[in-house]
C-alpha positions as CSV (number, residue, x, y, z in Angstrom):
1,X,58.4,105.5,-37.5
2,X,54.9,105.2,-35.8
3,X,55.2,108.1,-34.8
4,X,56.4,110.4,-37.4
5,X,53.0,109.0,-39.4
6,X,50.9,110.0,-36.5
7,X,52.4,113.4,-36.9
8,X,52.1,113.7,-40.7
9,X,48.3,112.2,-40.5
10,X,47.2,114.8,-37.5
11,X,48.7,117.4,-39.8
12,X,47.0,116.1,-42.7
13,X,43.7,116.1,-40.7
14,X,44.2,119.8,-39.5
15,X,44.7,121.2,-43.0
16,X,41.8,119.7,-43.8
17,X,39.9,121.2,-41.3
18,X,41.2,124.7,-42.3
19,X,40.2,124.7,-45.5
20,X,36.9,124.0,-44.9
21,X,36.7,126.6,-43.1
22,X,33.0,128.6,-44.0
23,X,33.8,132.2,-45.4
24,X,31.5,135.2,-45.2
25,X,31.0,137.9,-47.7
26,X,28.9,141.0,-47.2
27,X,28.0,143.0,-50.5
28,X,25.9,146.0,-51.4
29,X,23.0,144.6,-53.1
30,X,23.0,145.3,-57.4
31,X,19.3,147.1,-57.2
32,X,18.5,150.2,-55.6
33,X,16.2,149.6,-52.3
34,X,12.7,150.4,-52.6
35,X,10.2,151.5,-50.1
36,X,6.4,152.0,-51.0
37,X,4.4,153.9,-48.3
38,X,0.4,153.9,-49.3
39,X,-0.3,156.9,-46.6
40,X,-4.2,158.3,-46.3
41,X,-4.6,161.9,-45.3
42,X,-7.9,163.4,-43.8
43,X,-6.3,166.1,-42.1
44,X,-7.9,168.4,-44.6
45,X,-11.7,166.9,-44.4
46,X,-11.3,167.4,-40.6
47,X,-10.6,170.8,-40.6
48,X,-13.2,171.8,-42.9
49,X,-15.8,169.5,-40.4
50,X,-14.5,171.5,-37.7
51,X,-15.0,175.0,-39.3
52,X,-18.3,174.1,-40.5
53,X,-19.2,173.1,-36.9
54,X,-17.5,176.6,-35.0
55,X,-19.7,178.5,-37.7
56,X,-23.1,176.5,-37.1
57,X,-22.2,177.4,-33.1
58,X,-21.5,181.0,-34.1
59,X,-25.0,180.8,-35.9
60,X,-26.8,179.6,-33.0
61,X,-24.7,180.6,-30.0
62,X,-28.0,180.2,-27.5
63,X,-27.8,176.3,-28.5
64,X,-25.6,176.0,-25.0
């Protein structure tokens, strides 16, 4: 008899330890994903730097 309650309390303790088993759940989130990008462009001052300069050299072409 000893040993037919062994067996019934090892299989107690393994159903035990299978249902606590962890689960894992992976869900699309309920909000739309947002990105904010804060960009600064000087392309556009640079350009008009660097025509300014190539006409002050075509101005003065004897300064080099």
């Amino acid at each position: 008899m000893t040993v037919i309650k062994r067996l019934v309390q090892l299989m107690f303790v393994c159903t035990l330890l299978v249902a606590c088993a962890p689960t894992v759940e992976v869900k699309a989130p309920d909000k739309p994903i947002v990105i904010n990008l804060n960009l600064k462009i000087e392309h556009e001052m640079r350009i008009k730097i660097e025509k300014d300069v190539d006409a002050l050299l075509d101005q003065n072409s004897d300064i080099f």
